[in-house]
Backbone as CSV, one residue per row, in Angstrom:
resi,resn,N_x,N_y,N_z,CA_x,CA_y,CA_z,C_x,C_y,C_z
1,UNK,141.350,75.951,110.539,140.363,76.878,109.993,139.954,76.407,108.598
2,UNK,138.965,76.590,108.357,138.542,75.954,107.376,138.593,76.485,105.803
3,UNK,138.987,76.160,104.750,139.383,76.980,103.311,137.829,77.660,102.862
4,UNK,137.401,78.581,102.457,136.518,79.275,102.186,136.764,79.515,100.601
5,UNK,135.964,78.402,99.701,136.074,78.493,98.017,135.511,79.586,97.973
6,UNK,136.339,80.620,97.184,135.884,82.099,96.479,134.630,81.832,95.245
7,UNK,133.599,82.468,95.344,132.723,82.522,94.266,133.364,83.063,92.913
8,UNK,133.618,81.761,91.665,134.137,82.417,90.274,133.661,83.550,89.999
9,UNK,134.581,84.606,89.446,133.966,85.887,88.609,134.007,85.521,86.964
10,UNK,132.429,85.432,86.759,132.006,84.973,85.445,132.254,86.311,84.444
11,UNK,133.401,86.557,83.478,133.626,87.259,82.660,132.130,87.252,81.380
12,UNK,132.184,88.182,80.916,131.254,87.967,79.594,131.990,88.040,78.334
13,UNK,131.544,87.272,77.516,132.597,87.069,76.042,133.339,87.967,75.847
14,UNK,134.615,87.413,75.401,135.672,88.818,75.018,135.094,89.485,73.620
15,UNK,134.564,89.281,72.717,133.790,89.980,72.145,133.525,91.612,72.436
16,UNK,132.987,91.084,74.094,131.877,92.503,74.001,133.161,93.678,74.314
17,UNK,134.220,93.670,74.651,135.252,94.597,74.857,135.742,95.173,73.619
18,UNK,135.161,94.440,72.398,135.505,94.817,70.825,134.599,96.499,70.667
19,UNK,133.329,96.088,71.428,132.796,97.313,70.470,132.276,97.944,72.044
20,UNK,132.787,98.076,73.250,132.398,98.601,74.675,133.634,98.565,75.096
21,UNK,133.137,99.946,75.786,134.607,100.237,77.142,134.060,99.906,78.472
22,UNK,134.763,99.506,79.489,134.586,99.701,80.706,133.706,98.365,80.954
23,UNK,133.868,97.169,80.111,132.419,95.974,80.537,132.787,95.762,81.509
24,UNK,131.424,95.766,82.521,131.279,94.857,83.470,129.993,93.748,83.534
25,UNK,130.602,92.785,84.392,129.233,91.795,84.155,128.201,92.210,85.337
26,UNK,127.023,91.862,85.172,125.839,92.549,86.278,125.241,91.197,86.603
27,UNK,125.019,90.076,86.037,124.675,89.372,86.346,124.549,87.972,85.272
28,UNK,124.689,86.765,85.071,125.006,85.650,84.459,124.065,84.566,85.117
29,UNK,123.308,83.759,83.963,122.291,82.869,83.934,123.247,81.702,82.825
30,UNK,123.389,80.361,83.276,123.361,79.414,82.386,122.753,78.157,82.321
31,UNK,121.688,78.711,82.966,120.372,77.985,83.136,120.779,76.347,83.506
32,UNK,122.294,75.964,84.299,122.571,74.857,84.502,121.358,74.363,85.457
33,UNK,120.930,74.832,86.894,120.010,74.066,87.394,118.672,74.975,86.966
34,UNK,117.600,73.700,87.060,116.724,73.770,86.471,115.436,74.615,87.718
35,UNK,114.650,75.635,87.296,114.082,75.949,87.981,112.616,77.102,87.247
36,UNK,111.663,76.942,87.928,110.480,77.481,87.147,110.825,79.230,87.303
37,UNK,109.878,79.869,86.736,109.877,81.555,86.566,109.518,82.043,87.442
38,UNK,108.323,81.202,88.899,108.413,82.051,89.997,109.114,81.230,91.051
39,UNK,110.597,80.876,90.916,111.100,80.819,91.777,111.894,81.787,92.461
40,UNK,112.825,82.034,93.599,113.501,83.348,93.704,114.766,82.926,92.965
41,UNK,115.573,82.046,92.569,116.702,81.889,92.536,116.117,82.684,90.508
42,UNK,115.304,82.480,89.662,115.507,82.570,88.598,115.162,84.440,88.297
43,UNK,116.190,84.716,88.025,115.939,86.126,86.795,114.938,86.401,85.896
44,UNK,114.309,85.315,85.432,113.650,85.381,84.464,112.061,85.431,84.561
45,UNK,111.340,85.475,83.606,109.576,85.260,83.502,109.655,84.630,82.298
46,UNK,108.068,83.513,82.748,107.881,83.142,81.008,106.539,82.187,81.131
47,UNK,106.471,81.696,80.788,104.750,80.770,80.450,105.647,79.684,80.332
48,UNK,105.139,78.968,81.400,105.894,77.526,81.491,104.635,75.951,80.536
49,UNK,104.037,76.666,79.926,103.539,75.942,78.703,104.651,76.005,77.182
50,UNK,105.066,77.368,77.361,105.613,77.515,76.268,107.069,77.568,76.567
51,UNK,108.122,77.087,77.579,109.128,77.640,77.550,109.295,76.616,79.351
52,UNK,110.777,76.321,78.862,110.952,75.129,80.068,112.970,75.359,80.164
53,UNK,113.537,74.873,81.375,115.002,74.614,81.178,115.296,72.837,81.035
54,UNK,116.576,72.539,79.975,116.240,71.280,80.230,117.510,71.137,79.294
55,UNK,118.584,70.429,80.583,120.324,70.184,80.466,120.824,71.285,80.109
56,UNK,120.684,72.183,80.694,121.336,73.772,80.928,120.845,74.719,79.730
57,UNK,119.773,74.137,78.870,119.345,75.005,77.978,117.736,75.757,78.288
58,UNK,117.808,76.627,77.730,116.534,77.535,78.335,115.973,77.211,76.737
59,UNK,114.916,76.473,77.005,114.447,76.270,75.192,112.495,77.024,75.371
60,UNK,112.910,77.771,74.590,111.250,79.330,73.922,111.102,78.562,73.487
61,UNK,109.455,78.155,72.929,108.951,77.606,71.923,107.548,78.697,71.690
62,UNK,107.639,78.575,70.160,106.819,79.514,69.730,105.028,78.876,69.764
63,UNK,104.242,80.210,69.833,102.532,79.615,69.469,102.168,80.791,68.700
64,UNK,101.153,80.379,67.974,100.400,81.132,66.986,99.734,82.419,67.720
65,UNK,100.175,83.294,66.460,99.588,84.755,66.983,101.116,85.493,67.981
66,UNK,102.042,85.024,67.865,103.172,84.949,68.652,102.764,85.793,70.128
67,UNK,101.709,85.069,70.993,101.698,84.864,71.991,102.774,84.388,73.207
68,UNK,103.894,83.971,72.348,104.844,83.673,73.962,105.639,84.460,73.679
69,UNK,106.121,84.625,75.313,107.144,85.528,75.472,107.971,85.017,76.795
70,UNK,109.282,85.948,77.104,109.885,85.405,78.242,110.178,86.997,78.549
71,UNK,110.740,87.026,79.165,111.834,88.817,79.847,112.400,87.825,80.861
72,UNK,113.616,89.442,80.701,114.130,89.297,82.372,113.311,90.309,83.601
73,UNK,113.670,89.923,84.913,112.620,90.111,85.640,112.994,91.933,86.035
74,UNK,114.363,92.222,85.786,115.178,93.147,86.664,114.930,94.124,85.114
75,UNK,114.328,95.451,85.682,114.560,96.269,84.005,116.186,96.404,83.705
76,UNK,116.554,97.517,82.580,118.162,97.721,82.357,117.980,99.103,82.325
77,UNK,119.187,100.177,82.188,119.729,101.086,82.406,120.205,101.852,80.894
78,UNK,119.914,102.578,80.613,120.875,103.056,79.289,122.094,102.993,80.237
79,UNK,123.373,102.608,79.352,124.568,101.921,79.484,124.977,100.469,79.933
80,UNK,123.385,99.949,79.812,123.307,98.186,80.175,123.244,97.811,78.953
81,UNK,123.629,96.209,78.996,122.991,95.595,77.872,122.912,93.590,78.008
82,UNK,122.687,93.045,77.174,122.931,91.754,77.930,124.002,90.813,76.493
83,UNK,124.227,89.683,76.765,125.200,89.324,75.747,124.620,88.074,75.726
84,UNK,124.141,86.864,74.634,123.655,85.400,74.685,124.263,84.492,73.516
85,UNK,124.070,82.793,73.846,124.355,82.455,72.824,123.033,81.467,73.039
86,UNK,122.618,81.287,71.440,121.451,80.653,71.272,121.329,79.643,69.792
87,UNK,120.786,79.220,69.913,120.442,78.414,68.591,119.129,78.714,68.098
88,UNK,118.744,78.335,67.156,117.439,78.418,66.437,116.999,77.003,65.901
89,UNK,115.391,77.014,65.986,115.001,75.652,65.350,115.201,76.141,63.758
90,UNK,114.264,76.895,63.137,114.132,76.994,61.894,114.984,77.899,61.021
91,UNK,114.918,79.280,61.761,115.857,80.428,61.642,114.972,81.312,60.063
92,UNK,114.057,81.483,60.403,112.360,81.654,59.583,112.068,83.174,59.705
93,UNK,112.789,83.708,60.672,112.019,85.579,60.874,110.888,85.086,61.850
94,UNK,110.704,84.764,62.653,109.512,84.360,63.366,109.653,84.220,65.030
95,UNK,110.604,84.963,65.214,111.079,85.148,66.350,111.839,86.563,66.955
96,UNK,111.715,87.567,67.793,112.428,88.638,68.048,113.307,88.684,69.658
97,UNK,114.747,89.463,69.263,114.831,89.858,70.976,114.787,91.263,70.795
98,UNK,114.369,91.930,72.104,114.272,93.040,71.909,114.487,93.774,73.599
99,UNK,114.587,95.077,73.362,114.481,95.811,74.822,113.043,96.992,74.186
100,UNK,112.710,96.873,75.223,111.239,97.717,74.672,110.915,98.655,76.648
101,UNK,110.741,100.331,76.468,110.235,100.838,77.458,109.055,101.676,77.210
102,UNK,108.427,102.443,78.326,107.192,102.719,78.235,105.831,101.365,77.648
103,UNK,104.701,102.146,77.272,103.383,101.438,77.369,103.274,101.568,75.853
104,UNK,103.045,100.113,75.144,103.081,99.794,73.969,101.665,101.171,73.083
105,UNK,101.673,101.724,72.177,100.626,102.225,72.060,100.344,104.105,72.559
106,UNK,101.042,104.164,73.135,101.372,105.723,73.270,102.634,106.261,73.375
107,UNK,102.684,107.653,73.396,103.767,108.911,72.492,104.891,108.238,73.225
108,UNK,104.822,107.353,74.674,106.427,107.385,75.638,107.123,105.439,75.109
109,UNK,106.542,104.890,74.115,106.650,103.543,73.773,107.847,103.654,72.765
110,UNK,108.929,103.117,73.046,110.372,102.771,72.642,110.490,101.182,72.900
111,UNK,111.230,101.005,71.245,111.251,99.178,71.396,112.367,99.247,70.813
112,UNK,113.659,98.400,70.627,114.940,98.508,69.828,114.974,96.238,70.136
113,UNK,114.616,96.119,69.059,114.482,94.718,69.054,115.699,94.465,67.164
114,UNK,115.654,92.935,67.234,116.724,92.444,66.427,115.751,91.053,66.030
115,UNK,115.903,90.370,64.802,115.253,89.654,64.295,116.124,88.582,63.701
116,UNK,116.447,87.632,64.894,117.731,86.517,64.198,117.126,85.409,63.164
117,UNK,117.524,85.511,62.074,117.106,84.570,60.971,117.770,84.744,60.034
118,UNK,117.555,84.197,58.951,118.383,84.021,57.658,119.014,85.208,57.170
119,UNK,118.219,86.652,57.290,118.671,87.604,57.265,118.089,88.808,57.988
120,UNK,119.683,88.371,58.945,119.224,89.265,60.472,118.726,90.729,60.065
121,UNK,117.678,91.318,60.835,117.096,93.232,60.362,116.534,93.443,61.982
122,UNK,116.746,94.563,62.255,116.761,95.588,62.505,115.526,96.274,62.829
123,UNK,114.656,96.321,64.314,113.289,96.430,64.565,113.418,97.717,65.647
124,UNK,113.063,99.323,64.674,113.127,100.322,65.830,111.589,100.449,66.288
125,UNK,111.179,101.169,66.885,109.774,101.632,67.276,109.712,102.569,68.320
126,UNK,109.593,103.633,67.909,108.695,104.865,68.108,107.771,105.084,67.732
127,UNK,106.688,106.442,68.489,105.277,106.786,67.652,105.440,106.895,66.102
128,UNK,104.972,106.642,65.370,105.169,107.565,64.009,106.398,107.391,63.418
129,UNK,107.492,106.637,63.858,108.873,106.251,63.677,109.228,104.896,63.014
130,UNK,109.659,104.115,61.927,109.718,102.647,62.105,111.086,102.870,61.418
131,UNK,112.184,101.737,62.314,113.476,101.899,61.505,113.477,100.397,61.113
132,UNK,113.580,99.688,60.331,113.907,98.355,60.010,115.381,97.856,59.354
133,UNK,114.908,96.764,58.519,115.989,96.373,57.742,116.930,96.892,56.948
134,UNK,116.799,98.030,56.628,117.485,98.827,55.653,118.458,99.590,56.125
135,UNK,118.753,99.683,57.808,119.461,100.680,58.201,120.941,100.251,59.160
136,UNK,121.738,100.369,58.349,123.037,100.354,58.820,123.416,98.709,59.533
137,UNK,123.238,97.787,58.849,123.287,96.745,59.006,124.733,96.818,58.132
138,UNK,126.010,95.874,58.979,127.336,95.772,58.146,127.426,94.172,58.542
139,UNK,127.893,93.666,57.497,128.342,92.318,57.456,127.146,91.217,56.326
140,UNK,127.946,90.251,56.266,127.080,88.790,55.704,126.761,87.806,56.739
141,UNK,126.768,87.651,57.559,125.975,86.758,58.468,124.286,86.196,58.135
142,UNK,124.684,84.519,57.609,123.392,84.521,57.001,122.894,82.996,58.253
143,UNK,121.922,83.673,58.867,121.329,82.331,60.067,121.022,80.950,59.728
144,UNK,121.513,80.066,60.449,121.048,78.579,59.794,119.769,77.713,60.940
145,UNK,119.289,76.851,60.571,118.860,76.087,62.282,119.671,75.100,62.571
146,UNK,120.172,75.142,63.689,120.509,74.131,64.937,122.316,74.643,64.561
147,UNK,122.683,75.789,64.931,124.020,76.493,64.791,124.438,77.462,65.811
148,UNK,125.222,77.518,66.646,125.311,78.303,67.712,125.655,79.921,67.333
149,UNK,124.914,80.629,67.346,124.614,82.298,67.580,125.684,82.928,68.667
150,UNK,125.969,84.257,68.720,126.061,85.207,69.602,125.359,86.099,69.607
151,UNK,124.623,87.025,70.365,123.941,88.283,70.544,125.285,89.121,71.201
152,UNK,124.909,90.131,71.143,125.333,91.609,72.148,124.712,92.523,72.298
153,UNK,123.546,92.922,72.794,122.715,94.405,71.995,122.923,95.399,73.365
154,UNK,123.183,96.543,73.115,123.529,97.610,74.047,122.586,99.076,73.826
155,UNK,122.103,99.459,74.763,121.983,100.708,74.673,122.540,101.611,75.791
156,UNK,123.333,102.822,74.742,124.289,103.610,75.311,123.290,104.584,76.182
157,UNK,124.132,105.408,77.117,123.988,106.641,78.025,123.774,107.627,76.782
158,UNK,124.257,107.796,75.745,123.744,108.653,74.945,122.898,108.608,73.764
159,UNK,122.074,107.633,73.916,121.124,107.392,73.545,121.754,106.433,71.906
160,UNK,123.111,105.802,72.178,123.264,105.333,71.156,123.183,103.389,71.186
161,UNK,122.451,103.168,69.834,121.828,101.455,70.163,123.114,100.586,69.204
162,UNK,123.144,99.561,69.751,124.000,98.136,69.128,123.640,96.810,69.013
163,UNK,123.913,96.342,68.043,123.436,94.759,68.027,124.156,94.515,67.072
164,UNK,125.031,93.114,67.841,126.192,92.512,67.215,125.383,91.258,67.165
165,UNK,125.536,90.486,66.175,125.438,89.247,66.158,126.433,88.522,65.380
166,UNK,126.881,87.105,66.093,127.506,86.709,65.367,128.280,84.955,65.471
167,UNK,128.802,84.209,64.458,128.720,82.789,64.609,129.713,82.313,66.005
168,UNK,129.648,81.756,66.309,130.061,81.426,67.757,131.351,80.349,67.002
169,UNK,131.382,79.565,65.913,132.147,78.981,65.240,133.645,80.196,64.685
170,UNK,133.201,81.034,64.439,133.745,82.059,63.608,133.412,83.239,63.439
171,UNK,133.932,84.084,64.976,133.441,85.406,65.382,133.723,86.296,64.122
172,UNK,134.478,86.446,63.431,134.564,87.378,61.928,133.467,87.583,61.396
173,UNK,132.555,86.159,61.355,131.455,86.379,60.626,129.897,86.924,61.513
174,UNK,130.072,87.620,61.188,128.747,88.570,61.957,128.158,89.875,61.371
175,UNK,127.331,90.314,61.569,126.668,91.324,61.351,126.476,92.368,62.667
176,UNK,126.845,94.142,62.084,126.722,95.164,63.126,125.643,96.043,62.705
177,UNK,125.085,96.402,63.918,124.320,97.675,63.620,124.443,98.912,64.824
178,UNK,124.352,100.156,63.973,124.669,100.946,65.210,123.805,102.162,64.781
179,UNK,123.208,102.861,65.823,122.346,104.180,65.507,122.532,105.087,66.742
180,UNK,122.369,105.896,66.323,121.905,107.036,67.451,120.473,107.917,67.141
181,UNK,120.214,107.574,68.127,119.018,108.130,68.034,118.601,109.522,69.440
182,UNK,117.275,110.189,69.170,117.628,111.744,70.493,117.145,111.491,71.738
183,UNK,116.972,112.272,72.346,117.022,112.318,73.706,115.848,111.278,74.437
184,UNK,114.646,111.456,73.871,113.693,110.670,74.353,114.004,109.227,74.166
185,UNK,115.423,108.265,74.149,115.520,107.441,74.250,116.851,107.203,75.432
186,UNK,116.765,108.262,75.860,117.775,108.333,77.015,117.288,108.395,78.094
187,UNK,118.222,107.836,79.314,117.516,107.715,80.610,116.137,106.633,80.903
188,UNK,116.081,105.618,80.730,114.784,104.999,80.789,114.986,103.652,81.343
189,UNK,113.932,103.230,81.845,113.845,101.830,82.286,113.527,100.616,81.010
190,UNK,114.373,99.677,81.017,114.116,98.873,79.207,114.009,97.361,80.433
191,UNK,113.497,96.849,79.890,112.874,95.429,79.639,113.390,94.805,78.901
192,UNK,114.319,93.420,78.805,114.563,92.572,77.859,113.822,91.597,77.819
193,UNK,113.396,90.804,76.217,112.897,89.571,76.506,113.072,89.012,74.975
194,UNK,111.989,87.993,74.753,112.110,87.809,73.849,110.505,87.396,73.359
195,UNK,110.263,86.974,71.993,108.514,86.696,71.659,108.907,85.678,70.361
196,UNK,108.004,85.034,70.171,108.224,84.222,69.100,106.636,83.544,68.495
197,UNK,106.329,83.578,66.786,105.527,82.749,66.510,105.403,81.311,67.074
198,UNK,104.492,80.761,66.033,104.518,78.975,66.227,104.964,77.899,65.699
199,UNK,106.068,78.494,64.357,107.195,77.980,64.049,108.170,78.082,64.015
200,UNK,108.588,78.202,65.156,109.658,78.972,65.610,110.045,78.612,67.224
201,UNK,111.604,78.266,67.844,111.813,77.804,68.615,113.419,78.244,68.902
202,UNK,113.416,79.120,69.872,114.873,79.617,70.364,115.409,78.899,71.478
203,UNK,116.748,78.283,71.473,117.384,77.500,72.546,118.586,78.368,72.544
204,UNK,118.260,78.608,74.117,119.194,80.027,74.687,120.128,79.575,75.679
205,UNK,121.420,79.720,76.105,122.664,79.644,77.040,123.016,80.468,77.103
206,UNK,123.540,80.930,78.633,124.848,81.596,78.822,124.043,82.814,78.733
207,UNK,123.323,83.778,79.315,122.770,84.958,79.192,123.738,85.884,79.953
208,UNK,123.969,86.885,79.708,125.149,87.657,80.663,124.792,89.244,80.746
209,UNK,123.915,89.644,81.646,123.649,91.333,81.967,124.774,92.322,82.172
210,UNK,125.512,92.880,81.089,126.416,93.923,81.374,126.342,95.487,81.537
211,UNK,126.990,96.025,81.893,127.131,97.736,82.035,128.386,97.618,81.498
212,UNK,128.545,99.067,80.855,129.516,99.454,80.372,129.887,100.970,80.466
213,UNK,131.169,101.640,79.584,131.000,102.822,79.554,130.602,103.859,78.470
214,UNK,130.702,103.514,77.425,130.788,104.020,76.125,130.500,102.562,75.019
215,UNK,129.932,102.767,74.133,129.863,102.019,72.861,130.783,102.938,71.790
216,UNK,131.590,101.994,71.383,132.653,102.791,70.719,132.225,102.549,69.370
């Protein structure tokens, strides 16, 4: 009878068990084989002018008017979130990740995006709402180019948001942010992706879609 190799169960960084209970992984991209945005095997979307895989790296490149973008194809869940490690060309502010739901431009438009660069801040958006840089950002984590990153960004079941970032050399050094915010950011369908100017260039690995139970 013949041995039947078990499919590995791809853990997501021990990290994310620091500041989440209950992780589970939902799904893992490390962009080892190479494949375009409408294929079925890929998760992802993107403008294959601006954005290609190439030796297991998923490399964004930015254009003027920050016209490119990528997402994943599958929305997320309050109590999802995804976990990455990436590099930067310049590390300039000229690049965002973000989860964003509803229709950009009216009362139901929610965006909770993160701005990796020299000095990571903090991008809320609601109607009439803007939370930025100033809010509850802990740590010195200062971005360099061509240095390996961590992400973590979560949004809780109770409407509470996270974004860890931090050096992949030396997890200590990182920066947290955490908010809660009310009800109209609970329950919703979110979109991850990412957008970037034209000087500006994100090289992404290892993407990892988790659920969890609580953000502690």
């Amino acid at each position: 009878m013949p041995t039947v190799t078990p499919t590995p169960i791809v853990e997501p960084p021990p990290l994310a068990t620091e500041f989440l209970t209950d992780v589970k992984n939902l799904s893992y991209d490390s962009f080892d084989i190479p494949h375009t945005p409408y294929s079925s095997e890929s998760n992802w979307m993107w403008n294959s002018q601006t954005a290609n895989i190439n030796n297991g790296i998923f490399e964004f490149h930015g254009t003027f008017t920050w016209a490119s973008e990528f997402s994943l194809k599958e929305q997320l869940a309050n109590g999802e979130g995804i976990v990455m490690r990436f590099k930067l060309q310049s590390a300039n502010g000229n690049s965002e990740l973000l989860f964003r739901a509803g229709d950009p431009g009216t009362d139901d438009y929610r965006q909770f995006g993160v701005w990796p660069n020299n000095y990571p801040a903090v991008d809320i958006w609601q109607p009439v709402y803007l939370l930025g840089e100033k809010n509850n950002i802990q740590g010195n984590l200062r971005l360099s180019p061509d240095i390996g990153y961590g992400l973590l960004m979560a949004i809780g079941k109770d409407a509470q948001l996270l974004a860890v970032m931090w050096d992949l050399a030396d997890e200590s050094n990182r920066v947290v942010y955490k908010e809660t915010l009310g009800k109209k950011w609970a329950d919703r369908s979110w979109y991850f992706g990412g957008k970037a100017d034209g000087d500006e260039s994100l090289y992404i690995d290892d993407i990892y879609r988790i659920s969890f139970g609580e953000i502690k």
